[in-house]
C-alpha positions in Angstrom: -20.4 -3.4 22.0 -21.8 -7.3 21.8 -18.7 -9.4 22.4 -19.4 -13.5 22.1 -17.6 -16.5 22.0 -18.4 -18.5 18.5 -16.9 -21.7 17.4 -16.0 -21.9 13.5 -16.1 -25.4 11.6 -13.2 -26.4 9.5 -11.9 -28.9 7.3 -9.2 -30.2 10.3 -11.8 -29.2 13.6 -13.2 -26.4 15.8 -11.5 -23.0 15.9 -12.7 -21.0 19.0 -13.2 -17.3 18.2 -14.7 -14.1 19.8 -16.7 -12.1 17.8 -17.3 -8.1 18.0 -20.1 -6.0 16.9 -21.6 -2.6 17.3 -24.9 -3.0 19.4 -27.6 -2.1 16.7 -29.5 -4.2 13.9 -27.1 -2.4 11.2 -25.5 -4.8 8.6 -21.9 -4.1 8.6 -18.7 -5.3 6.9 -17.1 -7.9 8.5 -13.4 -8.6 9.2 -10.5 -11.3 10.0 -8.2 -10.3 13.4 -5.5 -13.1 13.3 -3.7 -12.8 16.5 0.5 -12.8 16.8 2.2 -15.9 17.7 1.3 -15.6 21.7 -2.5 -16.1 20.2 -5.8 -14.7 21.8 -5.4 -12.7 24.8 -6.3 -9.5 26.4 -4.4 -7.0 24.1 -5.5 -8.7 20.8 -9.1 -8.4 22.2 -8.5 -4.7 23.1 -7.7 -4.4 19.2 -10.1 -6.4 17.7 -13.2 -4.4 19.7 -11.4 -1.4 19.2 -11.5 -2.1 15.2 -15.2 -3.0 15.4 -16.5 0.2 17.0 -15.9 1.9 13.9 -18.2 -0.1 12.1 -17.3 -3.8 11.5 -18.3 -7.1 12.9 -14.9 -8.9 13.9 -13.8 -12.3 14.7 -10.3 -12.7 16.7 -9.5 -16.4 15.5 -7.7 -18.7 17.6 -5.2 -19.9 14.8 -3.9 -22.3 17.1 -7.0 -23.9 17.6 -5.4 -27.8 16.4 -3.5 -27.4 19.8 -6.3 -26.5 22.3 -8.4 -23.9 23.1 -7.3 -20.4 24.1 -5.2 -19.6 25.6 -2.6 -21.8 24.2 0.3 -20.9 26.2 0.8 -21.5 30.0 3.9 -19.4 30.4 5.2 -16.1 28.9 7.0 -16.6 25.5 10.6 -16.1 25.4 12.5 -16.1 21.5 15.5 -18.0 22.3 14.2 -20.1 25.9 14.4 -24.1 25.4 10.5 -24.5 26.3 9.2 -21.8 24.7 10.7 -22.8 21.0 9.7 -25.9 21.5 5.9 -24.8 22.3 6.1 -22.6 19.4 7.4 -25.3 17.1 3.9 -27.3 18.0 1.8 -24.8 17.0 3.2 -23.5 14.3 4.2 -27.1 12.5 0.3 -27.9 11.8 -0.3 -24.5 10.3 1.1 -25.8 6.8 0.4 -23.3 3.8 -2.4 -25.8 2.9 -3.8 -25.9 6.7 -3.7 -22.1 6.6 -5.6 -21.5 3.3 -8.1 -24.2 4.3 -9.0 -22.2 7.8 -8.9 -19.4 6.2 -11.6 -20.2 3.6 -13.8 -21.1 6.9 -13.5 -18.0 8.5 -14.7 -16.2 5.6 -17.4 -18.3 5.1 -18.2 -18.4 8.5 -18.5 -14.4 8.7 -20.5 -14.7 5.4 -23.3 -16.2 6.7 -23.0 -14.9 10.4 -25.9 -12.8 11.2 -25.4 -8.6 11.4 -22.6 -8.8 8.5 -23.4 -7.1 5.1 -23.4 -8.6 0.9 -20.0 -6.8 1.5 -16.6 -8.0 0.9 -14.6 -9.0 4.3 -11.3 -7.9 5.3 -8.5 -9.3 7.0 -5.6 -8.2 9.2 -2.5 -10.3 10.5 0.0 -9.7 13.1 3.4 -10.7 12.9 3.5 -14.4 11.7 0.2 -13.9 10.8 0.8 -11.7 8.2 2.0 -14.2 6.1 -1.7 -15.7 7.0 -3.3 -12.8 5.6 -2.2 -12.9 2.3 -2.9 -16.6 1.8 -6.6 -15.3 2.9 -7.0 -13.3 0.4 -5.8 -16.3 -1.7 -8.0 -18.6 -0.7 -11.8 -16.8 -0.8 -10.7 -14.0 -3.8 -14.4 -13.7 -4.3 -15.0 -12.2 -0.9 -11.5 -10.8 0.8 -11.5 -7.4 -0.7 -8.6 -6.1 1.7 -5.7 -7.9 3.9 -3.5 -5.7 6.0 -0.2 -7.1 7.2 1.8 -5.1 10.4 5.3 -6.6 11.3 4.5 -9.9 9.1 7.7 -11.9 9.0 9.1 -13.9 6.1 6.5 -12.2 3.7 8.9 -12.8 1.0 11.9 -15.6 0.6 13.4 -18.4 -1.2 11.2 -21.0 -0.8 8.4 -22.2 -2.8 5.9 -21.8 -0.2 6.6 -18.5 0.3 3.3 -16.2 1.0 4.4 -14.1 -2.3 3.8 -16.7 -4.3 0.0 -16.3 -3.6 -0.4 -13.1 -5.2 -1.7 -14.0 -8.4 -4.5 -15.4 -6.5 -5.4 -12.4 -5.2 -7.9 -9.7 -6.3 -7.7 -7.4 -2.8 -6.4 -4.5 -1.8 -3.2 -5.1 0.5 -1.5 -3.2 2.9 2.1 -3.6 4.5 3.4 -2.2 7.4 7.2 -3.2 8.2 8.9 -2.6 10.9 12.0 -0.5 10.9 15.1 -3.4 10.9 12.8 -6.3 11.4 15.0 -9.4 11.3 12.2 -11.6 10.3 11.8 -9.2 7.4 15.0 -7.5 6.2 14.9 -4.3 3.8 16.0 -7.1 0.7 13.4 -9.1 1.4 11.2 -5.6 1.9 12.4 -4.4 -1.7 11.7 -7.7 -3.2 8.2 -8.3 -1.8 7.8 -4.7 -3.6 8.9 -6.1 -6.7 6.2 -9.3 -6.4 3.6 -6.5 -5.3 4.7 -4.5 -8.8 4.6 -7.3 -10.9 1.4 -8.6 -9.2 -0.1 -5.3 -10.5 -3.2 -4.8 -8.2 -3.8 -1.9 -5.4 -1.4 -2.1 -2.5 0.7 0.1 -0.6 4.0 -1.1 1.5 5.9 1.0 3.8 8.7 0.7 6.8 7.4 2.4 10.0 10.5 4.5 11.3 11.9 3.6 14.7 9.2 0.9 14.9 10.3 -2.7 15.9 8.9 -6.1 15.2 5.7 -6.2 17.3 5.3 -2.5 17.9 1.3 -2.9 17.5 0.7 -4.6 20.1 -0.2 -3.2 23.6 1.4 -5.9 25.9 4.6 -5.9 23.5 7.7 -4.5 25.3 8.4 -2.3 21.9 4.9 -0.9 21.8 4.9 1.8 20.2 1.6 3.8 20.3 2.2 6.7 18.3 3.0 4.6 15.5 0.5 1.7 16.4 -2.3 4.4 16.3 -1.0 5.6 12.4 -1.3 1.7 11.3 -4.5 1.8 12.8 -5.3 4.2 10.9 -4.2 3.0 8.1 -5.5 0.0 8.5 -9.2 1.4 8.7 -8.6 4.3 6.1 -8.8 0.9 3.3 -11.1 -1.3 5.1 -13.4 1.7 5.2 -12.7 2.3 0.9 -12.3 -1.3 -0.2 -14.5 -3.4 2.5 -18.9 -1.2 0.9 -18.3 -3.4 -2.5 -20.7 -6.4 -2.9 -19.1 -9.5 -3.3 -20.9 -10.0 -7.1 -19.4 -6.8 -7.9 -16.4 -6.4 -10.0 -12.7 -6.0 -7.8 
């Protein structure tokens, strides 16, 4: 396994990355890891290589990159501790729904043109927060995102107008959404009416609740991993990149 560090241009700066790929001159499909809110670290890098040995060439972005390289956090994150919300609100404030769909658009491109990736569509897969940045993806480069996986996204679907829902018409991928079981940050009503959005939307998708599975349970350094279930979202997860991610990108979605 070739693992790299790579620096990605955007609109706003430099995001640092690390890129995966199988040893070999083989053209593969490429594919978007967008880390959880603690960023790029050891177990996001355990997932990302993990996801390229079957067959991809994947970039773990720092999303955070307006901040600083990674890692961007010098202490543990606690939800609720005085520090830690306030280092959370500065990196998550930049990352408007503008900001988002702008990086986004350079990591695909980026992975385009990067050497050892296939004509084929790309994929992308968020974590937690990050979900949210999937979708908008897949909303930003139509043309060339022909899958985006969420797994514990939070606020996928509310009130306001710049909720990630309201992106789906945008979008010509196939999307997949794993919940987890009495997520806070993503109720069953705002579950059931994401699934209406998806409905309406009327493209290929597939939404489910993971049973006994909290927020974060995909993540090895989380203290509700869950490997069980983390390795049936993997699967998942690969079971559509592997049927949506051989189309070219001039073919029809």
């Amino acid at each position: 396994m070739i693992e790299k560090q790579v620096e990605i241009r955007t609109a706003d700066g430099t995001a640092d990355a690390v890129l995966f790929r199988p040893e070999g001159g083989a053209k593969l499909p490429a594919v978007i890891h967008l880390p959880d809110i603690a960023g790029v670290r050891d177990s996001h890098k355990e997932m990302a290589k993990r996801l390229a040995e079957q067959g991809y060439v994947v970039i773990l972005v720092n999303v955070f990159y307006r901040n600083g390289r990674s890692p961007v956090w010098a202490f543990p994150f606690k939800m609720g501790e005085e520090r830690s919300m306030k280092r959370l609100g500065e990196l998550r404030d930049p990352l408007t729904p503008e900001a988002m769909e702008r990086d986004a658009a350079a990591y695909a491109d980026f992975l385009a043109k990067e050497e050892g990736v296939s004509g084929a569509r790309i994929g992308v897969v968020g974590y937690c927060f990050s979900g949210g940045m999937a979708m908008r993806t897949a909303a930003a480069r139509p043309e060339k995102i022909g899958a985006a996986a969420s797994f514990h996204g939070g606020q996928l679907y509310t009130e306001e107008q710049t909720s990630p829902h309201k992106v789906l018409p945008r979008v010509k991928a196939r999307l997949y959404f794993g919940h987890a079981d009495g997520d806070p940050y993503m109720p069953k009503d705002a579950i059931d009416n994401l699934e209406k959005a998806l409905a309406a939307w009327g493209g290929k998708y597939q939404s489910e609740v993971y049973p006994g599975a909290k927020h974060s349970w995909t993540v090895p350094d989380s203290p509700v991993y869950d490997k069980a279930q983390a390795d049936r979202a993997f699967q998942k997860m690969t079971e559509m990149f592997k049927a949506s991610l051989n189309r070219a990108v001039s073919s029809n979605w």
